[in-house]
N, C-alpha and C positions, 0 to 999 in steps of 0.2 A: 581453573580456566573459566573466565565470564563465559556466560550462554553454553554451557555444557549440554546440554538438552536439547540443544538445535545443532552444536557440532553432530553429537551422537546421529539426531534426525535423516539432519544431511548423509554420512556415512554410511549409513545402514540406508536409504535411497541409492544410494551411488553403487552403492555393492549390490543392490537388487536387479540396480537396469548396466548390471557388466560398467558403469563409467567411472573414470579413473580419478581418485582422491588427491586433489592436489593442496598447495600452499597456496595457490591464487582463490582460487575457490574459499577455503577459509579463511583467507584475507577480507573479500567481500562482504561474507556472510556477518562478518565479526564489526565490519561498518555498518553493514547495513541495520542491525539488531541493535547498535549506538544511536544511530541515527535517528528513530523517534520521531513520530509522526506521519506525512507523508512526502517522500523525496522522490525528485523526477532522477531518471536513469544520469541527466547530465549530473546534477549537484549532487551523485551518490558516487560516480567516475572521479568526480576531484576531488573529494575526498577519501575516494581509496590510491590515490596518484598522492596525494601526498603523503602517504603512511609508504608506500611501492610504486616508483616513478616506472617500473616496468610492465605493468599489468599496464592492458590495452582495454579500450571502449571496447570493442566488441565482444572482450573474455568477461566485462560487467554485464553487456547487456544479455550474453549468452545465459552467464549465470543466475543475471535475472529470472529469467524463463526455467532456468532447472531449479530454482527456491522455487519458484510458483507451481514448477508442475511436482513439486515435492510438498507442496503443502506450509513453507515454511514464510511463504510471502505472497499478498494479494495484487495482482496488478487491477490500476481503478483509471480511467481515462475522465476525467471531470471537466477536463476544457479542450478543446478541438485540436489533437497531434502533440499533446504532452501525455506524457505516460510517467504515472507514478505509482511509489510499491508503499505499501505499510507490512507492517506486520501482520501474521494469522493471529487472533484472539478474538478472543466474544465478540461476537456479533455486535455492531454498531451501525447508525446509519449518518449522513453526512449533510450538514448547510456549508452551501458553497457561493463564496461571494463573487459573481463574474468582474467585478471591479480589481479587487487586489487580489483576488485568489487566495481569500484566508479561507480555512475548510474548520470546520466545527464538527467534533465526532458529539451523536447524541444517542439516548436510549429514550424507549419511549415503549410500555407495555403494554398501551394503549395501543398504538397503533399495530404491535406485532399480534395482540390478539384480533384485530380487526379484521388484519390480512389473513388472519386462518382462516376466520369465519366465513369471507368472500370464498377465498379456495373451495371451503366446504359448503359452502351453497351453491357452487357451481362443477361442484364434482372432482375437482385438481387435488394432487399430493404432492403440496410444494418440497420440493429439493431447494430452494437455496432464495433470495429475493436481495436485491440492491434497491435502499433506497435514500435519493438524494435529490435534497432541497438546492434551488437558486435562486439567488436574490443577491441584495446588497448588503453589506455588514454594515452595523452600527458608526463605524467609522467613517466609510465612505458614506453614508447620509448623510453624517454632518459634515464630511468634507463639501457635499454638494450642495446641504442650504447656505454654507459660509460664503460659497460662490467662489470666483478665482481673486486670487490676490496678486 
């Protein structure tokens, strides 16, 4: 079985907080772990409608909220009333193009040593830190010097 390690996850969640194991639930989970990248709640809903025309928006976006509060998916708001999930893995941080909405995961050891140093010169013990860039992507700049055609 693909993603065996986040079936198991989920499972043992679900058995912790008494909620019930269902086939919809790992329907979801098995899309969204495909799915790669970052996908807003709608384009993760049609694509689990098309594998199970009976699961409903609200049993996606429910289950949304129990991968996240299971650890097993991040919810990231990057543009004003869209919500989208990625997967949990290493730590990454994000440039986000407010044009086309292309998102760029990057690493940068620079900057994560930087941000300790600040925390530790000012006394914090950071738990956790989002950080994300906005701009334009390479594309749409030359879409904008080309001008309109």
């Amino acid at each position: 079985m693909a993603h065996e390690l986040e079936q198991k996850a989920l499972a043992s969640y679900l058995e912790d907080h008494n909620l019930k194991h269902t086939k919809q639930r790992e329907a979801i989970l098995e899309v969204f772990l495909n799915a790669h990248g970052h996908i807003t709640g709608e384009e993760l809903y049609q694509r689990v409608r098309e594998r199970n025309r009976n699961i409903g928006y609200t049993t996606v976006y429910r289950t949304m909220k129990l991968l996240c509060d299971a650890g097993l998916a991040i919810e990231r708001n990057f543009e004003e009333g869209v919500t989208r999930y990625e997967v949990e893995h290493k730590h990454h941080d994000h440039l986000v193009c407010v044009r086309c909405g292309k998102i760029v995961e990057f690493e940068c050891p620079t900057i994560e040593s930087e941000q300790n140093a600040i925390a530790k010169e000012h006394g914090f013990h950071l738990l956790r830190h989002r950080h994300e860039l906005y701009g334009h992507c390479p594309d749409c700049q030359e879409r904008e010097q080309r001008g309109p055609r």
